[in-house]
Each structure stands twice: as C-alpha cells, then as structure tokens.
N, C-alpha and C positions, 0 to 999 in steps of 0.2 A: 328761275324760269329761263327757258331757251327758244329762240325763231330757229324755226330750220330756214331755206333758202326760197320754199314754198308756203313762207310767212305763219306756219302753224305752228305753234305756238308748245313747247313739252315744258315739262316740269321736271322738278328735282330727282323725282322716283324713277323717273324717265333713264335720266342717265345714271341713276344707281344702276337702274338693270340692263345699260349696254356694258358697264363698267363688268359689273360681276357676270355675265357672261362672254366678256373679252377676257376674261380672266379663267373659266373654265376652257374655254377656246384654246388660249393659252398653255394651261396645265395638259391639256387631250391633249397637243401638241407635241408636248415635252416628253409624255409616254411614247408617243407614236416615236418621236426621233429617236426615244433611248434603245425601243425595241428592233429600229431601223439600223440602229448604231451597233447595236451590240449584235444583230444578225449579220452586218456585212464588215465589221468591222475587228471585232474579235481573234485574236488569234491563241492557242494554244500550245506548247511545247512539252511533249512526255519524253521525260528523262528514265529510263528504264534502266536499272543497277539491279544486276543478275546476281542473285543469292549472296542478298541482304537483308537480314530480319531484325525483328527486336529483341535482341536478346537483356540480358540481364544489365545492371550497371558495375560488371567485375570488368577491371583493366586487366586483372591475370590474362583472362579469358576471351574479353571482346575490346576490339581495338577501336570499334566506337566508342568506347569509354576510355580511351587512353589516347587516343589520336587528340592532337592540336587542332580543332576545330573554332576559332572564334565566331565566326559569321555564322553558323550553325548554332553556335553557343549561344549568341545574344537572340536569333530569332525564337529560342524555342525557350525564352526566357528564364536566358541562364541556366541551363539543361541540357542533358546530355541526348540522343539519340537511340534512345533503349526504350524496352518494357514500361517504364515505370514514370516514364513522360505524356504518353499518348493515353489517354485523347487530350489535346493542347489546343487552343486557340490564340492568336497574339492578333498584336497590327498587323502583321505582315505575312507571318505564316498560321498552318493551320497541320497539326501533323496527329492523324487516325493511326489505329491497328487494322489491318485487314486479314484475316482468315485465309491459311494457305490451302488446309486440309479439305475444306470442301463437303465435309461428312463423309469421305470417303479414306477404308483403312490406310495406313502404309504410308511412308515419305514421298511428300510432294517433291514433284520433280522438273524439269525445266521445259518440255513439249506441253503436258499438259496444263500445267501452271504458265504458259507464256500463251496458249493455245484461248485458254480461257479470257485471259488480259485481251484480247485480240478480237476476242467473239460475243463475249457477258452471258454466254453457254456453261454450264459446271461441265465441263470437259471430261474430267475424274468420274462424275456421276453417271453420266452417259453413256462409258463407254469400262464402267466397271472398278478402275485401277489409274493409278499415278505412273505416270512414263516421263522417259527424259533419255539421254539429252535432245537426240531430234527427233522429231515426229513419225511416228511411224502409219500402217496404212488406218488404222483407226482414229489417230489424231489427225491424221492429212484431210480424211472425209471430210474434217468440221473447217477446213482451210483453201481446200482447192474449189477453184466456180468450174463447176462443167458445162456450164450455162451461163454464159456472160449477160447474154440480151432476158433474158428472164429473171434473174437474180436482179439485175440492177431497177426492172420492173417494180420488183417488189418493192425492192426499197426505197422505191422514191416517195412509195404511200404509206413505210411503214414507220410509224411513233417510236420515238424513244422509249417506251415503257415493253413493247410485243418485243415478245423474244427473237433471234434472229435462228432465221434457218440457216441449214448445213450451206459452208461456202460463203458466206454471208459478215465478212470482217470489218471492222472497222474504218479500213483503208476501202472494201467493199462500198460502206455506207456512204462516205465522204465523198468517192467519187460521183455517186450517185446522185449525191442533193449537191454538186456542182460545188463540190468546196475543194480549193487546194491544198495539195497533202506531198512530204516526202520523206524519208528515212536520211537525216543527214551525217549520220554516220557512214566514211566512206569503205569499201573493201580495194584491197589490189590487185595486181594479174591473176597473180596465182591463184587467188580465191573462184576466180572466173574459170580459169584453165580446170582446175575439181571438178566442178560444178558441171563445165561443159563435157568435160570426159565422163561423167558418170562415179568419180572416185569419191565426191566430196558431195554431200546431200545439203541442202539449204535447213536452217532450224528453221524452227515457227518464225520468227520475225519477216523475215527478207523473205519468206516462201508467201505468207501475206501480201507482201507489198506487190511484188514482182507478180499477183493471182489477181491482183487488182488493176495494172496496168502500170502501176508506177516503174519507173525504173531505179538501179540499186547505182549510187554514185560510185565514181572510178578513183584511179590514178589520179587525174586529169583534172576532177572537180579538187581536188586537195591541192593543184599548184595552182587553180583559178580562185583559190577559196571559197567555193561554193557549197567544201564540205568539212568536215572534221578527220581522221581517224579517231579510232575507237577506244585513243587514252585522252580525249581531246586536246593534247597540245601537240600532237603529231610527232613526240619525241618517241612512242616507240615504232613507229614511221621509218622513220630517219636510223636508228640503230639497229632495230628486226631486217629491216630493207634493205639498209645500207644505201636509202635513198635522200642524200644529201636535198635533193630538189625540194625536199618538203617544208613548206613555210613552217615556221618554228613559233610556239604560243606559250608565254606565262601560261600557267590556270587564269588569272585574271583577265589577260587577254583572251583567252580560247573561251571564256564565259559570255565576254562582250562579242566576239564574233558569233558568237549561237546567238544570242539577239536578234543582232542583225540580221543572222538568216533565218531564225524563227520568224522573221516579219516579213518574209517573202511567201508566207503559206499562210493557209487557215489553221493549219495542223501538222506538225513537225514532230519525228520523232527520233531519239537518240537512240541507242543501245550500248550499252558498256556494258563488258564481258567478264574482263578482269578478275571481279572483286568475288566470283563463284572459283575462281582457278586458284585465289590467294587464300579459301575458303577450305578448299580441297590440299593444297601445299602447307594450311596450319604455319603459314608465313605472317607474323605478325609485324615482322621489319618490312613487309612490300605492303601489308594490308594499310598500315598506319599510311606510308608515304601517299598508299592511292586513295585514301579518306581525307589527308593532308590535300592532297591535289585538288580534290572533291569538292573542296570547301571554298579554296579559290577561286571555283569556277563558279560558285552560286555567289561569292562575293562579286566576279565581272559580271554576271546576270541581274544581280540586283541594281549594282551603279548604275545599269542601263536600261533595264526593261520599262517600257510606260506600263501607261494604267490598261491599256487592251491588251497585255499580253498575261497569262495563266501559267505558269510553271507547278508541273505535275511530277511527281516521283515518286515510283514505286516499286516493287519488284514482284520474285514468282516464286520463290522459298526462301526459307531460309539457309545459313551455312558461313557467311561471315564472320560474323556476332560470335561463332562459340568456336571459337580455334582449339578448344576441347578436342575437337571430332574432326574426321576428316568427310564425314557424311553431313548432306543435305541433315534440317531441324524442320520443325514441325509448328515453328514458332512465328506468332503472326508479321506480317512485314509493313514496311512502314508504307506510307499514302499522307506524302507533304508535297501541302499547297501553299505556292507564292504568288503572292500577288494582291489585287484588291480587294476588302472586304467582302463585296457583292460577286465579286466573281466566285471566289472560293466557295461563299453559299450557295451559290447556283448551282456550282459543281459537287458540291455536299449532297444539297436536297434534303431530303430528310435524315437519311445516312447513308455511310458506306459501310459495310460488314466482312464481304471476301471478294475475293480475285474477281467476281464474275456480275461486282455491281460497279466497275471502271469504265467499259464501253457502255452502258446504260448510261451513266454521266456525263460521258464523254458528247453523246447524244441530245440530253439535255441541257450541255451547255452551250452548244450552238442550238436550239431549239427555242 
C-alpha cells in the first residue's frame, strides 16, 4: 500500500499499472527515437563500378576469381565474387544478383543501364533498346528536369513505391525531401573545358547530378580533400596529370577518407570508370591490380565506417568478369551491402531483382 501526498491511500495494483505503462511509454519512445534517428541520422554511400558482373568462378577468365582479395574474401564467407556466391547474407555484408537485361533484347549498355540505377525506370523498356556509352536524346528525356519548380513538387509527396516521372532522378528526389547529396568523385580542367566547348558530352551520372543542382567537384576539392579521383588514391591523378599537387592515398587510406566524407551527406556517391575500360582492353594484369586496389579501399571503409553509414555497390552490365570478350555480357551484376544488419534489410525490403529496384530502395531507405 502507498499514501500519495494527498493522504489517498493506492495499492499494489496501483503501481503495477504506472509501472507497465512507464514501461510502454518507454518502449513508444524507443520507436519513436529509432524512427527519428534513422530519418535524420543515416547516411548512405553508392560506390558505383562500371561493368562489373558476376561472372563464372574461372581465374583464366575472370579476375574476380584470381585477384588477391582478402577483405572481400572473408565478408562473403570465404567466397569469391562471382555467379555462384550470390545470394549471400553474412554479419557484415550482404551480396544479391541483379538483372542487367531488363527483358529487353541485346547487350546492356552503359546510358541505359546507369540511366536506370538513376531513375528505378526500366530505361531499356521504355524506350525500346540498350544504349551506351552516353546518353543520347531518348535516354536524356528520362534525365534532364525541364521543370525544376514542378518536378521537385511532385516529389516532395511522392512514396518510395510510385514510379518516378521523366527527369525525376535520384539526386532529383533527395534534393527534394531536403536530404544532402554529392558525387565525390572529383573531374579536372580538362573535363570542364569538353564539356563547356560542346566536345565532350556528360554520361548519365554527372548529367544527373549537375540536372539536379548539385555541383561536380574540381581540381580544387582534390587538394582540399573534399574529394577523391576516380582511381581513389588520386595516383592516376598525379601520373595522367602530371599533377604532383595531388594528395596521395593507400587504398586503405583513400577507403577511410570516403568515410569521412561519406558523413558529410545524407547520400554520397562514387563512380569508378576504370574497370569497364580493363573490361574492354581484356587486361587481366590492370584488371587484378584495380580489384586488388578495390579491396583496400573496402578494408579502409570498414575499419571506419559506424553503424549509420550503408555502403552500396553496384554496377550497370557486365564486361569485367569475362576477359574472354571484349564486349559488354548480359550477366547479372553484383548489389553488395555493408554495413548493419537492419540497415541492409531495410535496403533489401523484400528484394532486389534488376537495375531498376536500386532507386526504389534507395528511397526506402531513407523513408
């Protein structure tokens, strides 16, 4: 029995039932902050590795299967990065197949297959046929806003689940629902000087970014380290350039640096080029070294990254994997997720099947 302060007098039952309703009080609470936490607190990192698939486990053949990958090695439980691994779940990562072809005939290619990653639109299906490498006027429709103030309307009220209209990108949505976003992969002058003369056309990525508001990092952001180059240790920086200036990164360092600037955004993204060019050259002596590199840089991501950040990796065909060919494959590509258990299923959902259920999750993971 208990006096309150107003001499009335409660019993035992009494404070059972302030107990267990301080205690659901409590629990609603914990949801409410986890939902709080995870909305403003989450950040995401898409590492994007341009025509890279699953192919077979022959080392002849695919230098995924022959390349020195330990860190890779041990997440995917002693496994290699091929066909014959996915679908995988671990502690730590999580590595799907995803569908290049789309249901539509002919070899996937890099505009429409990066166009798609970009939009959760079947790109290929919409508009007939598989294109690449840059965007041309058909794949540009589904990429440039003609309509700033009206697009971004929409999508301030539209779900993760409704499809997105034409113009309507990722970087699109993000800005939208007031989340930070940037492409930290940096370009140089030259790149600009193209671009600005008409010679040089933007691919799907940076014509994204740049339709959305963001801007594409410089020279500049690379000696203030606010960005990467596009091998991330800024070593072909420095020898393509012949610009000494450029801060110089292990992989393992250049992995920890991405961290660090992955947590300056809601939503970061990379682009490495490379590995579609060592795809096409049937170089298995540059292919190895830049899978070797690769693996470094997910070993410095790992040492570093906390529990709010998601690392995503994916690509937009195949063409690495089978140094057979010198052509894009038709072979599905990988979709490995690091990071925490609950994050990765969030970003799972139910599943992921091709190219064009990554911005749909993307959507639902900050959602």
């Amino acid at each position: 029995m208990g006096q309150t302060k107003s001499g009335v007098i409660r019993s035992g039952r009494y404070f059972k039932k302030l107990r267990r309703g301080a205690v659901i009080a409590s629990e609603q609470q914990d949801v409410a902050s986890t939902t709080f936490y995870w909305y403003f607190f989450m950040h995401l990192l898409f590492l994007f590795l341009d025509g890279v698939g699953l192919g077979a486990n022959n080392p002849d053949t695919n230098p995924l299967a022959r390349a020195k990958m330990p860190t890779l090695h041990i997440l995917l439980g002693k496994q290699t990065m091929t066909a014959s691994t996915a679908p995988y779940h671990g502690k730590k990562a999580t590595l799907l197949a995803l569908d290049t072809t789309l249901g539509v005939d002919g070899m996937p290619q890099s505009a429409t297959g990066q166009a798609t990653l970009l939009t959760g639109i079947n790109i290929p299906a919409e508009i007939g046929y598989h294109y690449g490498p840059k965007p041309n006027a058909d794949v540009r429709e589904f990429l440039l806003n003609t309509n700033n103030d009206s697009v971004i309307a929409s999508e301030a009220t539209q779900s993760p689940s409704e499809k997105a209209n034409k113009g309507e990108t990722i970087f699109f949505w993000l800005r939208a629902n007031k989340k930070t976003a940037a492409l930290l992969s940096a370009y140089p002058d030259g790149y600009f000087k193209g671009i600005n003369s008409g010679k040089r056309l933007y691919s799907a990525i940076p014509l994204a970014v740049t339709q959305a508001g963001f801007p594409l990092f410089t020279a500049e952001d690379i000696y203030a380290e606010r960005a990467l180059a596009a091998d991330f240790t800024n070593e072909g920086w420095r020898k393509m350039l012949k610009d000494e200036t450029a801060p110089l990164f292990t992989p393992e360092e250049a992995g920890a640096k991405m961290t660090k600037l992955a947590m300056q955004y809601d939503f970061s993204f990379f682009e490495y080029w490379a590995s579609d060019y060592a795809g096409h050259k049937q170089d298995m002596d540059w292919a190895i070294n830049q899978l070797e590199s690769f693996d470094g840089v997910i070993k410095g991501l790992l040492d570093t990254m906390p529990d709010n950040l998601l690392v995503l990796v994916t690509s937009d065909h195949g063409n690495m994997e089978d140094l057979g060919t010198r052509r894009h494959t038709d072979v599905d590509v990988p979709c490995l997720l690091l990071g925490t258990e609950e994050a990765r299923k969030k970003f799972v959902g139910e599943n992921l099947e091709n190219l064009a259920d990554i911005t749909p999750a993307i959507k639902r993971f900050y959602n």
